[in-house]
C-alpha positions in Angstrom: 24.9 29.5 -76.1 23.6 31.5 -73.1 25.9 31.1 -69.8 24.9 29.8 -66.3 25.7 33.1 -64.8 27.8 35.9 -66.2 30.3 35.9 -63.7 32.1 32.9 -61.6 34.1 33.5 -58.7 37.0 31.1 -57.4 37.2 31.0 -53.6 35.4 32.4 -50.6 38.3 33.8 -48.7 38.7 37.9 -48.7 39.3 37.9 -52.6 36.3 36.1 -53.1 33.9 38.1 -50.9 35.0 41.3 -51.7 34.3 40.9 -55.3 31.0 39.4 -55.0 30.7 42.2 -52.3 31.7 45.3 -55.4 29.2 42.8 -57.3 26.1 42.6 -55.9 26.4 46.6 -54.9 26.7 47.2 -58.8 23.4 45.8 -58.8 25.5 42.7 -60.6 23.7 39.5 -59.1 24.5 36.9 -61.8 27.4 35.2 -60.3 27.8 32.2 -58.2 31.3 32.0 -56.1 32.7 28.2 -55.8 34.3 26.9 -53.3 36.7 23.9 -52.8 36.2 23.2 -49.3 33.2 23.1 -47.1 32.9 26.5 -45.6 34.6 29.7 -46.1 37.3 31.4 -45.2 40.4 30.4 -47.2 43.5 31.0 -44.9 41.8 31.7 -42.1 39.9 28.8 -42.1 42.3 26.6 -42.7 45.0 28.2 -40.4 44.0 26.9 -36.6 47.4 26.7 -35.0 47.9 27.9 -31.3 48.5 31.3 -31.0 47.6 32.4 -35.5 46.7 35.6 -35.5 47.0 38.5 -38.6 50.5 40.5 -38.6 48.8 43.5 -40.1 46.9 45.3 -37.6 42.8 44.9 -37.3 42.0 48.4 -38.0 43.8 47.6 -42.1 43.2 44.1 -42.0 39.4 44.6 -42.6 36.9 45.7 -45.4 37.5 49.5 -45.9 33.6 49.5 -46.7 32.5 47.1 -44.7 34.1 48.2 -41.1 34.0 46.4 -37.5 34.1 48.4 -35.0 34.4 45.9 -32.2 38.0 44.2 -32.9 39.0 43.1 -29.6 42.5 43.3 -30.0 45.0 45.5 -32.1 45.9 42.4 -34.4 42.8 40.0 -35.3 43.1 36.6 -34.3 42.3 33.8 -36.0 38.8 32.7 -34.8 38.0 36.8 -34.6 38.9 36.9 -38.3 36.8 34.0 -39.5 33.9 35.1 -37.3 34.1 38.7 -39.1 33.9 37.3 -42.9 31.1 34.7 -41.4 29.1 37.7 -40.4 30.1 39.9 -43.6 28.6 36.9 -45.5 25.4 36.0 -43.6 24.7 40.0 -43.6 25.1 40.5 -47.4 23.6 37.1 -48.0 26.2 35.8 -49.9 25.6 32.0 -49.2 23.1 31.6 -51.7 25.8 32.4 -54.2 28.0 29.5 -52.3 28.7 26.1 -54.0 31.1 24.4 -51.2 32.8 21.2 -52.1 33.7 22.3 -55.3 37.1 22.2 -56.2 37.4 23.3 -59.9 39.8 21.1 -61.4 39.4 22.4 -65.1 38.5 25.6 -67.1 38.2 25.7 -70.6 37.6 28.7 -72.6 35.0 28.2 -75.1 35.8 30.6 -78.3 33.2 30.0 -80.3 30.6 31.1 -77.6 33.0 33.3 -76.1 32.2 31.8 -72.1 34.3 29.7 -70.0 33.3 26.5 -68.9 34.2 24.9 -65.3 34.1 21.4 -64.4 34.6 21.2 -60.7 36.1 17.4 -58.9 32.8 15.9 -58.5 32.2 16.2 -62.9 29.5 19.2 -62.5 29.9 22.2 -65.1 28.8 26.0 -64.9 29.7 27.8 -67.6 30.1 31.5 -67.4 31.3 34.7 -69.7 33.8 36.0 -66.8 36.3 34.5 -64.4 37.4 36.5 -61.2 39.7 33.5 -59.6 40.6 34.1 -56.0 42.9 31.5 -55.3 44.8 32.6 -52.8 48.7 32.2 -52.5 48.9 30.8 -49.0 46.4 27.6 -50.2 49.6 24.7 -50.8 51.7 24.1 -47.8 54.8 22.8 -48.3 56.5 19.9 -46.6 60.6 19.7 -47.2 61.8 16.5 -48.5 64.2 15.3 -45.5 65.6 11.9 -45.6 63.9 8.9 -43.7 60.7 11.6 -42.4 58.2 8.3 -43.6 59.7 6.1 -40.7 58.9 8.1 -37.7 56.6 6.8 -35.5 55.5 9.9 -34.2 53.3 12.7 -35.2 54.0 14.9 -38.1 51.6 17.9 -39.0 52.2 21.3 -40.9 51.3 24.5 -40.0 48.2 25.2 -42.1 47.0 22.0 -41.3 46.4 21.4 -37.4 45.1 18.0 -35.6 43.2 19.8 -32.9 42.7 17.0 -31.4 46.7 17.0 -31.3 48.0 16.6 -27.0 51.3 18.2 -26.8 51.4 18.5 -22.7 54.2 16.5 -21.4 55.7 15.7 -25.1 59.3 16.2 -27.2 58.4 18.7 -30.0 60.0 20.2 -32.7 59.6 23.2 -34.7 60.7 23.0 -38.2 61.1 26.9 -39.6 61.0 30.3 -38.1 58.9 32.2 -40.4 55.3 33.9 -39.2 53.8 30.7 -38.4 56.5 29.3 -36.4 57.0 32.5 -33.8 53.3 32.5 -33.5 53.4 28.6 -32.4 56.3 28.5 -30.5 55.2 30.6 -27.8 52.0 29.2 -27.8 53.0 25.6 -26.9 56.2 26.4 -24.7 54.5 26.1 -21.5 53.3 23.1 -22.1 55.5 20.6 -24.0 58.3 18.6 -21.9 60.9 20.2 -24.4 60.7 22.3 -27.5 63.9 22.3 -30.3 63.3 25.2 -32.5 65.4 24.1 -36.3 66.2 27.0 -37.7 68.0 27.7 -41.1 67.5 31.4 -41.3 67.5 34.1 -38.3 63.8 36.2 -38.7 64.4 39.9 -38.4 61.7 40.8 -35.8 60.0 44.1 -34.7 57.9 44.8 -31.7 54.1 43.9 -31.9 52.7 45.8 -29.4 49.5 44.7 -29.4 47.0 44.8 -26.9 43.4 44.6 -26.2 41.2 47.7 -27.9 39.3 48.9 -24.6 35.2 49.0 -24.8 35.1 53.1 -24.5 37.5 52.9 -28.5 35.0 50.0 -29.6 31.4 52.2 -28.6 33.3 55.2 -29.9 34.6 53.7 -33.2 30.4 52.0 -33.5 29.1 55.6 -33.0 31.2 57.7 -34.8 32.4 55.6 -37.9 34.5 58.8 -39.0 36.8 58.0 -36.0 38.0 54.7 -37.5 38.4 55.9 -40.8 40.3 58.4 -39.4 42.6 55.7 -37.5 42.3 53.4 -40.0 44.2 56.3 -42.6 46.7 57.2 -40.6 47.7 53.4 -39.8 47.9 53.2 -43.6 50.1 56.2 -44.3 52.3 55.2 -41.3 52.9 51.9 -42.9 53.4 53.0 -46.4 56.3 55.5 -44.4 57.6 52.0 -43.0 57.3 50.4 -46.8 60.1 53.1 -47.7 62.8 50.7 -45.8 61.9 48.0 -48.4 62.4 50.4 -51.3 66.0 51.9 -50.5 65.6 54.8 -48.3 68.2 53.9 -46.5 67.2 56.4 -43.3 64.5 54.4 -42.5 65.9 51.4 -43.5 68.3 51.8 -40.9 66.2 53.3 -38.2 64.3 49.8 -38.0 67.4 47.4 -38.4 68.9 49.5 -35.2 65.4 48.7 -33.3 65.5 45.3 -34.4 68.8 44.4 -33.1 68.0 46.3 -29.9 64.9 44.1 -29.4 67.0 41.2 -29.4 69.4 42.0 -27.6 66.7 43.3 -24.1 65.0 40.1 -25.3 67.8 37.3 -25.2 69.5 36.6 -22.5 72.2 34.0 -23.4 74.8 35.5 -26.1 75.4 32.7 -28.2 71.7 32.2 -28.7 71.5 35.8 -29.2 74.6 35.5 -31.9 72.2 32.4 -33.0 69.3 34.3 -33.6 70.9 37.7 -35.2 69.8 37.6 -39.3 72.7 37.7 -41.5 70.9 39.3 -44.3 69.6 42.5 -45.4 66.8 43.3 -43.1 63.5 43.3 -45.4 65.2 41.0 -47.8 62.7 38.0 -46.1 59.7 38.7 -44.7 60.0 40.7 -41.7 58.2 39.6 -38.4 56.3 41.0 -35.1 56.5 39.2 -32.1 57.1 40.0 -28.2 56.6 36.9 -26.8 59.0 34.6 -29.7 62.1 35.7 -28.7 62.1 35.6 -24.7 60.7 31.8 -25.4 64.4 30.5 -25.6 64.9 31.7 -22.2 63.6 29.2 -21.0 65.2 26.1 -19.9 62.8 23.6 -21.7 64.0 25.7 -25.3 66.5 24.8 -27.5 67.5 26.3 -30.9 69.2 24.6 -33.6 70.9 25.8 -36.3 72.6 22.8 -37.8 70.7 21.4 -41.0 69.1 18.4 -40.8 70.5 15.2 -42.2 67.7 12.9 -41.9 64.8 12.0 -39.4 65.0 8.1 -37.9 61.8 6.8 -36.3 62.1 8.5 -32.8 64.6 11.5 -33.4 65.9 14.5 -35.7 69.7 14.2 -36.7 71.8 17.0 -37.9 74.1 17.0 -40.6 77.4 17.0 -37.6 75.3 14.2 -35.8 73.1 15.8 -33.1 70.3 14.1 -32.1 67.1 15.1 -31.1 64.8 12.7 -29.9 61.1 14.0 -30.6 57.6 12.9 -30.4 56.2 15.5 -32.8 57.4 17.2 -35.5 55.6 20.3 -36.7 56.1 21.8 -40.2 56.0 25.5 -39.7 57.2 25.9 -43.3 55.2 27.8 -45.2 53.3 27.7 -48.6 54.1 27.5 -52.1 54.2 30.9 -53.6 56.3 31.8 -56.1 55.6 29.1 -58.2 52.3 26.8 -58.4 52.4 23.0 -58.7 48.9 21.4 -59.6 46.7 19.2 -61.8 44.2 21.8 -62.8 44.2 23.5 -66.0 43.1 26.3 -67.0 42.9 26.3 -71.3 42.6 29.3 -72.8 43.0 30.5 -76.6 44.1 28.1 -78.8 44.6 25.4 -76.6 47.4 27.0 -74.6 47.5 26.4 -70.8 48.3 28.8 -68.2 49.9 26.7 -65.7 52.2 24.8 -68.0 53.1 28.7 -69.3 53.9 29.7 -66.2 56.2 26.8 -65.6 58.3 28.3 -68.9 58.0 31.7 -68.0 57.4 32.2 -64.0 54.0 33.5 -63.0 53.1 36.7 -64.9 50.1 39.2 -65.8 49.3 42.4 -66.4 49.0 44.3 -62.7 48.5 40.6 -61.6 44.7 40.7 -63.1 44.9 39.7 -66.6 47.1 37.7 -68.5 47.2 37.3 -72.1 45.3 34.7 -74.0 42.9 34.0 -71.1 40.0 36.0 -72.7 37.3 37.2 -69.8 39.7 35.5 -66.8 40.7 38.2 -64.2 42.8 37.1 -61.2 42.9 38.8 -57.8 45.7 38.8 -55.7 48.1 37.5 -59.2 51.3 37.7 -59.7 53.6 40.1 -58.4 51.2 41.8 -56.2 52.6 40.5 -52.7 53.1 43.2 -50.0 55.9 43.2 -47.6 54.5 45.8 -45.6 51.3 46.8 -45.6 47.5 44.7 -45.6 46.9 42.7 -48.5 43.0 43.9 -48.5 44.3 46.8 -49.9 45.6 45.3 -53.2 43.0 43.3 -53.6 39.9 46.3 -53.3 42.0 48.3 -55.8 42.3 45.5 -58.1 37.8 45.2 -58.1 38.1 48.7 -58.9 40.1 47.9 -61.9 37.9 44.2 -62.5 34.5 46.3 -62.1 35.7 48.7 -65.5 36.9 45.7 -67.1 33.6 43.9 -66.3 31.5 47.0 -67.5 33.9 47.2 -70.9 33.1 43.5 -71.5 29.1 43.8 -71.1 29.6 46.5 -73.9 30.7 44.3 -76.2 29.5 41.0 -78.0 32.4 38.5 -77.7 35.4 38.1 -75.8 38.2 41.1 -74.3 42.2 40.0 -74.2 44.6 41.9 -72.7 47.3 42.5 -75.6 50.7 40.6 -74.7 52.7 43.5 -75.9 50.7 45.7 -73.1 51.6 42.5 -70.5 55.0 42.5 -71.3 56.2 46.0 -70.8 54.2 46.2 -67.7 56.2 43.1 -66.7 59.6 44.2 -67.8 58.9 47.6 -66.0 58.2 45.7 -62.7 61.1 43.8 -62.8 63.4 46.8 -63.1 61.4 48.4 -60.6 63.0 45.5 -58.2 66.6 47.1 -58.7 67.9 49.0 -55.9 65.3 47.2 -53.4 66.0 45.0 -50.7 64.1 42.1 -52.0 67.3 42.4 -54.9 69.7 41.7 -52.4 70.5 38.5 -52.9 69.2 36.2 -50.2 66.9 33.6 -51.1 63.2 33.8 -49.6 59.4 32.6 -50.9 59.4 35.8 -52.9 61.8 34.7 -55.8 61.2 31.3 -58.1 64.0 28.7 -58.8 65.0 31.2 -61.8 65.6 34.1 -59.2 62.8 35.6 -60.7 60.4 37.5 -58.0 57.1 36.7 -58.5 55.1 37.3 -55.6 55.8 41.2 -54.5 55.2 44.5 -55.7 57.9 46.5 -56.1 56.1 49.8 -54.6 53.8 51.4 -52.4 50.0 50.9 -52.1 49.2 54.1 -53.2 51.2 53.6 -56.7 49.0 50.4 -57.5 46.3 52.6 -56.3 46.9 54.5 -59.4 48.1 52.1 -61.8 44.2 50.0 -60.8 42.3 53.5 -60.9 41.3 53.5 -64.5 41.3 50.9 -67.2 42.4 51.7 -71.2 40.2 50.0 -73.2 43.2 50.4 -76.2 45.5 47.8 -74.2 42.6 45.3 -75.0 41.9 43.2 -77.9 37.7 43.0 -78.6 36.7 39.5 -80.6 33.2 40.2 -81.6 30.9 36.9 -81.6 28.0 37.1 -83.7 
């Protein structure tokens, strides 16, 4: 049985492109990349919320070998970001690898034939000998269950999923959650809503942003002279891999930027007790750490109000806390993140002997081998997997050393006649070696965040620098892979 294409990719958001990207200049053109929505962009495309913009600075937050020159600002905004893959795609002519509307809600591994065959929403198949899935971890917003939210009679939206047509001017709002999305929002919408409550559980640790436009005379320079932003471009990453020491336990830098965070709150805040409000209360790193300079000088304003209480239920024109506040709102908005650490949904992906990866991961948290390959799931590589989250440092990065790890293991399965499997005994050292890797880092200090699972288990990060998966994706033993020959 001869497959559709020898390779499928899931997703057209940066995982996606860049590996059909390392692809097609392999001189590999027999893949097709499937899409569940209508156009591309993962995230970015489905992230339109005032004021979203990357926290990882442009010059990182780009295809190392695929450059723009022309960002127009230090930190890419949202539309500037989907423009940039749009025009990465229509100059590599990727579309005609595109199938959009299709959502692939099963994958079956066929052992006999050694392929995998996809059946998207809509019933159509492709079958194909390799998987690269892109999923993506931001892709399943999550809403929190509060008591009586279905009989409000305003509007309720989240984050990642924006009514543009949505009129805030002149209205009540409130901002449910203070992570990235929410101190990008709230500053965005403060001058124009009647009054804005901010609910927040958990004080952000914030650092200064400093951006700023990138003036024409860097732009012409950086388009003539490439070498010039490769040049910035490195020493932005080896600065930020210094900064990724803080998550790691140096404690000299650790403490250099806790002293600069408090510091910015306290020039930034003027009233104490909102100050006292809005000063974390756990290790700084522990939860994602932030960049802002316009989120905290928001609650100066007299149309701001913070609240720290929890919520006890919603009624149909208000928010009450659990020591009976009210808040009487118009519009809620959910600024309250994703599902990460663990993955709720109906697909299925069947591997050897019938066993299913999702319902695994349910038993054992989300695991692989340097979040690429997991055992049993013959010829299925994942980008951006488990335990590859950064906490400092552009994700791009992971994900380009991860195709230089894919591209071997694609070139070690054209070599052979069946089927290659990861071993489970190579899986689960690596795994048990990350997880002590977590010990004496900040993300094992106790507090909770969308890094750890409901075991405690952290799923989502890396537990080092860049430059040590760097290594670990540089070359690929064929000995810690099992061949199946087909005949």
């Amino acid at each position: 049985m001869l497959p559709d294409f020898q390779i499928a990719i899931i997703g057209t958001g940066f995982s996606g492109i860049i590996a059909a990207l390392r692809l097609q200049q392999s001189g590999r053109n027999s893949f097709i990349m499937l899409e569940r929505a209508a156009s591309i962009g993962g995230t970015w495309r489905d992230n339109t919320y005032p004021g979203c913009a990357c926290d990882v600075p442009s010059l990182l937050y780009s295809i190392s070998f695929v450059p723009k020159p022309d960002w127009s600002r230090g930190y890419g905004t949202q539309p500037e970001i989907l423009a940039y893959m749009q025009d990465v795609v229509r100059s590599n002519r990727l579309e005609a690898k595109m199938r959009f509307d299709a959502e692939i809600i099963l994958y079956e591994f066929l052992e006999e034939h050694g392929l995998w065959r996809l059946t998207d929403a809509s019933g159509r198949i492709v079958t194909a000998r390799q998987v690269i899935a892109g999923w993506g971890p931001f892709n399943r917003p999550t809403i929190p269950k509060i008591s009586g939210l279905e009989h409000f009679q305003g509007l309720t939206l989240h984050s990642a999923r924006w009514n543009q047509t949505i009129e805030l001017s002149g209205k009540r709002v409130a901002v449910i959650g203070t992570g990235a999305s929410a101190i990008q929002i709230v500053p965005s919408i403060v001058a124009q809503v009647a009054h804005l409550t901010v609910f927040q559980r958990n004080a952000a640790w914030l650092g200064d942003r400093m951006d700023a436009p990138v003036p024409a005379a860097v732009q012409e320079r950086y388009k003539r002279y490439p070498w010039l932003q490769r040049l910035a471009r490195g020493f932005l990453y080896q600065l930020l891999e210094l900064r990724g020491q803080l998550f790691l336990g140096n404690k000299l830098v650790h403490g250099y930027m806790q002293k600069l965070s408090l510091q910015k709150l306290e020039r930034e805040v003027q009233n104490l007790e909102i100050r006292r409000k809005l000063t974390p209360n756990y290790t700084l790193g522990c939860k994602r750490i932030l960049s802002s300079d316009e989120y905290l000088p928001a609650f100066n304003r007299d149309n701001v109000s913070l609240e720290t209480d929890a919520i006890a239920e919603i009624t149909s024109g208000s928010i009450c806390t659990v020591y009976g506040t009210e808040h009487a709102v118009d519009v809620i908005i959910f600024a309250t993140g994703f599902e990460v650490a663990e993955i709720t949904t109906t697909a299925k992906v069947i591997g050897l002997s019938g066993r299913e990866l999702f319902s695994q991961w349910k038993t054992t948290g989300l695991e692989a081998y340097k979040g690429i390959c997991v055992a049993g799931y013959p010829n299925f590589t994942l980008l951006l997997g488990p335990n590859t989250g950064l906490g400092h440092s552009s994700m791009l990065g992971m994900i380009e050393a991860q195709m230089n790890y894919i591209m071997q293991y694609t070139e070690l399965l054209e070599k052979t006649k069946g089927y290659l499997d990861v071993r489970a005994d190579i899986q689960n050292t690596y795994n048990q070696h990350i997880h002590q890797q977590f010990q004496g880092t900040v993300w094992a200090s106790g507090c909770k965040s969308w890094y750890v699972d409901s075991r405690g288990k952290i799923t989502t990060l890396y537990p080092r620098l860049v430059q040590h998966f760097r290594g670990q994706t540089k070359n690929l033993d064929p000995l810690e892979f099992s061949v199946t020959t087909i005949e």
